[in-house]
C-alpha positions in Angstrom: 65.1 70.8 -16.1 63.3 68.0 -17.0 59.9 68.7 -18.6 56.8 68.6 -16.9 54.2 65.9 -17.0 50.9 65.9 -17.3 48.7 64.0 -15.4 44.9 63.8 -15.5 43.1 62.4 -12.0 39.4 61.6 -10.6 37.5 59.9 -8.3 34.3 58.2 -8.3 31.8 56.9 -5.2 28.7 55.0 -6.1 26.9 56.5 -2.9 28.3 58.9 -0.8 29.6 56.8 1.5 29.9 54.0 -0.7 32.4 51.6 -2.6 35.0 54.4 -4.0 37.2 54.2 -7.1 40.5 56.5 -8.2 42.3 56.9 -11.3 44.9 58.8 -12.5 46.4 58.7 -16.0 49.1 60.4 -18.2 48.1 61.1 -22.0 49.7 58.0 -24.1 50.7 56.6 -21.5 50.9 54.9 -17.8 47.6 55.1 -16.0 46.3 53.0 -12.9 43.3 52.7 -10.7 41.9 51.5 -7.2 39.4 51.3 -4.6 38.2 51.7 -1.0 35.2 50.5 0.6 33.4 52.4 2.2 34.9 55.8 0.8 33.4 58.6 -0.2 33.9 61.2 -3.5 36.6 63.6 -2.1 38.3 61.1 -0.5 38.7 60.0 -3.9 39.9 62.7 -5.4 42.3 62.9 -2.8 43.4 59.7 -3.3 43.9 59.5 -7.2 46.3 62.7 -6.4 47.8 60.9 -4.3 48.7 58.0 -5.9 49.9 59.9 -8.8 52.2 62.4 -7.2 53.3 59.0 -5.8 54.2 57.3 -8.8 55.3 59.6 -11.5 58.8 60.8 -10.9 60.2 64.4 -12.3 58.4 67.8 -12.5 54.4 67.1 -12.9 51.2 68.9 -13.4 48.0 67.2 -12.1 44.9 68.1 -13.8 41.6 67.5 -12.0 38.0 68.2 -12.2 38.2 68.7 -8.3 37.8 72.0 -6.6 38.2 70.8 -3.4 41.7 69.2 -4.6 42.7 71.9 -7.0 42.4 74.8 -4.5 43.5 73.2 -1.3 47.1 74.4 -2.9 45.9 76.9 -5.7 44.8 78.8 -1.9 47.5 77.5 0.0 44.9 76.0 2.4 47.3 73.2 3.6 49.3 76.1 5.2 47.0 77.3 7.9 45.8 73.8 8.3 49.5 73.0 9.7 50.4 76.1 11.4 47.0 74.9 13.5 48.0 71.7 14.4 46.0 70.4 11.4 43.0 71.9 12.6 40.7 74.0 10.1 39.7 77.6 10.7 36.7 76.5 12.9 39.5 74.6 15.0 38.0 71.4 14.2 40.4 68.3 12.8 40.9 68.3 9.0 38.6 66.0 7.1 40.3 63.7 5.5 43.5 64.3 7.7 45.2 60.6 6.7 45.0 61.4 2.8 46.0 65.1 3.0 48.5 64.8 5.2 50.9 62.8 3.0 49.6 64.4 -0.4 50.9 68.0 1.6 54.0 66.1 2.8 55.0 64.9 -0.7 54.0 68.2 -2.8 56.0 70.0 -0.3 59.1 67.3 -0.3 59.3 67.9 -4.1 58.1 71.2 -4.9 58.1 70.7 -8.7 54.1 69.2 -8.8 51.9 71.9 -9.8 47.9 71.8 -9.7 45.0 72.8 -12.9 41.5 72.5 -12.6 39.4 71.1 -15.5 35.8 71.1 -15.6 34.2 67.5 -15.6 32.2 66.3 -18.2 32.9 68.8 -20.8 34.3 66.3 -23.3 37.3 66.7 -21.9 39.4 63.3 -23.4 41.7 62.7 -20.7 39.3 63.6 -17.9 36.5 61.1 -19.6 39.4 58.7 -19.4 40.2 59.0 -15.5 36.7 59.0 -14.8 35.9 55.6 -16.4 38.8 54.1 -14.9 37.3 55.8 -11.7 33.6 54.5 -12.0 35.0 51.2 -13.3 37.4 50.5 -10.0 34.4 52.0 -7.5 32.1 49.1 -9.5 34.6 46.4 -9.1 36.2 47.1 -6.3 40.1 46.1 -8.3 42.9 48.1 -9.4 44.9 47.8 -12.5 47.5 49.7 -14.1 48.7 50.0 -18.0 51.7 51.6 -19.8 49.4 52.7 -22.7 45.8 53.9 -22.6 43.6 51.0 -21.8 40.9 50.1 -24.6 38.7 48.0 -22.9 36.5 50.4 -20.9 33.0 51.4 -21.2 31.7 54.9 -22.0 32.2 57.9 -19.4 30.2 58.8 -17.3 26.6 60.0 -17.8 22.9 61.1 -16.8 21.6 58.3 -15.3 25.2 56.2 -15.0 24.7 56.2 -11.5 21.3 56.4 -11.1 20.6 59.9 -11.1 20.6 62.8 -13.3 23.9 64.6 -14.0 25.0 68.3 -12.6 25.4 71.1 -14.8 28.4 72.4 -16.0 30.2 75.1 -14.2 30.7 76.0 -10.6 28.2 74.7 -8.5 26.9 76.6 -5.2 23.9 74.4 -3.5 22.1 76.9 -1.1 19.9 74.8 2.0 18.9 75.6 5.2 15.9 76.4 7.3 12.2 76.4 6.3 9.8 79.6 6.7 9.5 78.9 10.8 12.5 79.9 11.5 13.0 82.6 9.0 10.0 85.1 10.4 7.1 83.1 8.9 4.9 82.5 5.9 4.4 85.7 4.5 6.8 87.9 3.4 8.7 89.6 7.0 12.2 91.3 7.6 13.6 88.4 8.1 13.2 86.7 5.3 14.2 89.1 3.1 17.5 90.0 5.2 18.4 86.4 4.2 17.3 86.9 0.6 19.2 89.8 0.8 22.5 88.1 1.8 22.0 85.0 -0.3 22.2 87.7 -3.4 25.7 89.5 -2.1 27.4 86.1 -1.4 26.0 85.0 -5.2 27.1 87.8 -7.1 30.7 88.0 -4.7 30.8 83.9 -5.6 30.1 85.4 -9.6 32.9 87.7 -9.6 35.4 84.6 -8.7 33.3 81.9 -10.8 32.4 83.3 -14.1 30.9 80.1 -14.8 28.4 79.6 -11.5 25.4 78.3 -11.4 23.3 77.7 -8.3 21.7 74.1 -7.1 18.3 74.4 -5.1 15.6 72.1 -3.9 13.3 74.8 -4.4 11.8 73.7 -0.7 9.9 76.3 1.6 12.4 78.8 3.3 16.1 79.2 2.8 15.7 76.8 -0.6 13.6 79.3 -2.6 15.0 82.2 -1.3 18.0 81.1 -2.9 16.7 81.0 -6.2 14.9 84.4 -5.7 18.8 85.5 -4.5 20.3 84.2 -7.8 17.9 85.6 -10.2 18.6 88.8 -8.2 22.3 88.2 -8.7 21.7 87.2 -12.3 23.2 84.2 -12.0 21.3 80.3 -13.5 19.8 78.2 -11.2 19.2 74.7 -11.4 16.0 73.0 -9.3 17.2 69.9 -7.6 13.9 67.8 -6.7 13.5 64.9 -4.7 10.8 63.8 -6.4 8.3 64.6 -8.8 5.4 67.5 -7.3 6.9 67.9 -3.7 4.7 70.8 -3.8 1.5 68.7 -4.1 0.8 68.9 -0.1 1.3 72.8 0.4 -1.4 75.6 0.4 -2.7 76.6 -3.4 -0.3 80.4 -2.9 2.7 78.3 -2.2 2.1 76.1 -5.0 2.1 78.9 -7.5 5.4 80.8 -6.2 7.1 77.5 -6.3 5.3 76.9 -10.2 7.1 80.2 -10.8 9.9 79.8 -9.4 10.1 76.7 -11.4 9.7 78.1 -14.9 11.8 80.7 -14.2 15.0 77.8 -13.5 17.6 76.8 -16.0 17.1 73.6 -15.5 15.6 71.3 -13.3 17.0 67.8 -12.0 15.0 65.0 -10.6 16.5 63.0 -7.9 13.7 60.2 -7.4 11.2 59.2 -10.4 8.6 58.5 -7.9 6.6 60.3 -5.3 6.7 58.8 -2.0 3.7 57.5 -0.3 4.6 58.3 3.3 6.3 60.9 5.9 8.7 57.9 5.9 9.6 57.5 2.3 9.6 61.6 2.1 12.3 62.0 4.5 14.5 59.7 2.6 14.3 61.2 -0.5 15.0 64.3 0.9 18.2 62.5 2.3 19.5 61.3 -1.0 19.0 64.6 -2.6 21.1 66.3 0.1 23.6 62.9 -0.4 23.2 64.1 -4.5 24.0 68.0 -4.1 27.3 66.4 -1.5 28.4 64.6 -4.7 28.1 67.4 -6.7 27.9 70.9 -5.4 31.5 72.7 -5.7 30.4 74.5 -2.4 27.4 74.9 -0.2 25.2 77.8 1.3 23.7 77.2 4.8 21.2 79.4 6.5 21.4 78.3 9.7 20.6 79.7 13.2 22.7 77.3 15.1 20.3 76.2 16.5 18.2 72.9 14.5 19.9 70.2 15.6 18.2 68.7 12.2 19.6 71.8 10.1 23.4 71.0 12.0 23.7 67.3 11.3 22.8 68.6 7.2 25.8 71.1 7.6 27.8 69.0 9.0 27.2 66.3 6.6 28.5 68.3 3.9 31.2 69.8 5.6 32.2 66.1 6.0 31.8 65.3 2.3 33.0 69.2 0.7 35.5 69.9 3.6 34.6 73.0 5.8 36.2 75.6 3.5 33.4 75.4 1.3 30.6 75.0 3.0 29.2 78.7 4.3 26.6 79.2 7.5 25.0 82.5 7.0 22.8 83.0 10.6 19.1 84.3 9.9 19.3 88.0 11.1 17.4 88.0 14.9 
């Protein structure tokens, strides 16, 4: 048998949607890139997979920092989603159905390509490599292609590279959903702490298959901090993901000092915006580019959701879109 090669992919989207780029490269060797406009950050993982399982004849291991790539066959999730017609489990169509479909075709077809996760950004040579090539084809919107490693790139990806702070290492769980209203209230009530509660199992159950987890939260009124209550409860990191700088400036003086807490007790915190809007307008916005920032970079996603909000249903549905449904998880507020 002939012996394996190893091939390192990644995708880039500056905006999510917004102009895309892939890449895939082999160590010392071959490499290419491309683009799509619009496209969107798993579509582009998708893609450089693609493209690679295309090109590279004979046994071959592809090695990304994708999840959603990685365990689509890691979980054989490709086989229910053909037994159902190419429907997922909520017997909705596939995202992504046009990429996936060949990529499952072609894997299947040869059954000698084989799949390894890496984490991103962990100084990782290869996957700094693919990612440059990624960032660089999403800024320029051209492919190109070597037979040795290009030298003419810029440096890898970093905080601030796309306008925005970078993610933490490890496994990334975002937890959304509804504000106090709809969870029983103000004040501390059964309801409200049944979801605190549940957040908490699905953490430490998330822990046990993710040593490396860390939770992403807006810290926001409701679902958001209860989240961060959950994972300190779960004794798991969690990272506050801000819109912009003193969202909490507007609320009641006790609800600025559990959110202060809250705060200090996170592992990090990441700002979204630098500055603090002046209007309901400007507000909404930035809270729509920090949901667009946790869709580029949360691993998977945490709803509470009633069913209900139609606002709280276009958010879930926006990152099932962008994650693919598998990972994105509705927990209902208990009635």
């Amino acid at each position: 048998m002939s012996e394996r090669t190893t091939a390192y992919t990644d995708g880039a989207c500056l905006g999510n949607p917004g102009p895309g780029g892939w890449a895939w490269a082999i160590p010392g060797g071959r490499w290419a890139n491309g683009a799509e406009n619009p496209s969107t950050n798993q579509r582009m993982e998708i893609q450089a997979a693609l493209e690679a399982v295309n090109a590279i004849d004979g046994p071959l291991e592809i090695v990304s920092d994708s999840t959603y790539v990685v365990n689509c066959f890691r979980d054989r999730w490709w086989e229910g989603w053909i037994v159902r017609g190419w429907l997922n489990k909520a017997k909705k169509p596939v995202a992504n159905r046009d990429l996936w479909e060949p990529l499952v075709a072609e894997v299947q077809r040869r059954g000698d390509v084989v799949f390894k996760w890496v984490k991103g950004h962990s100084n990782d040579a290869m996957n700094d490599l693919v990612d440059r090539l990624a960032v660089e084809a999403a800024s320029t919107q051209q492919g190109r292609s070597g037979d040795s490693p290009p030298t003419d790139l810029g440096p890898p990806d970093r905080p601030g590279a796309r306008g925005e702070m970078m993610a933490p290492g490890g496994h990334k769980l975002a937890i959304v959903g509804h504000r106090p209203p709809e969870l029983g209230g103000y004040d501390a009530n059964p309801i409200a702490d049944g979801v605190r509660s549940k957040l908490a199992e699905i953490i430490a159950a998330k822990r046990e298959v993710h040593d490396d987890l860390v939770v992403l939260t807006g810290l926001g009124l409701g679902a958001e901090q209860l989240g961060a209550v959950a994972a300190v409860e779960a004794g798991v990191p969690f990272y506050a993901v801000l819109p912009y700088p003193e969202p909490e400036s507007v609320w009641p003086a006790a609800a600025q000092a559990s959110y202060r807490k809250l705060l200090d007790a996170a592992e990090g915190e990441i700002l979204v915006q630098g500055r603090k809007p002046t209007s309901r307008v400007q507000a909404g916005a930035a809270l729509s580019r920090r949901d667009a920032w946790l869709a580029r970079n949360a691993d998977e996603v945490v709803a509470v959701w009633n069913g209900d909000d139609p606002a709280i249903g276009r958010q879930v549905k926006s990152f099932q879109d962008q994650l693919g449904e598998e990972d994105v998880w509705v927990v209902a507020p208990p009635s």
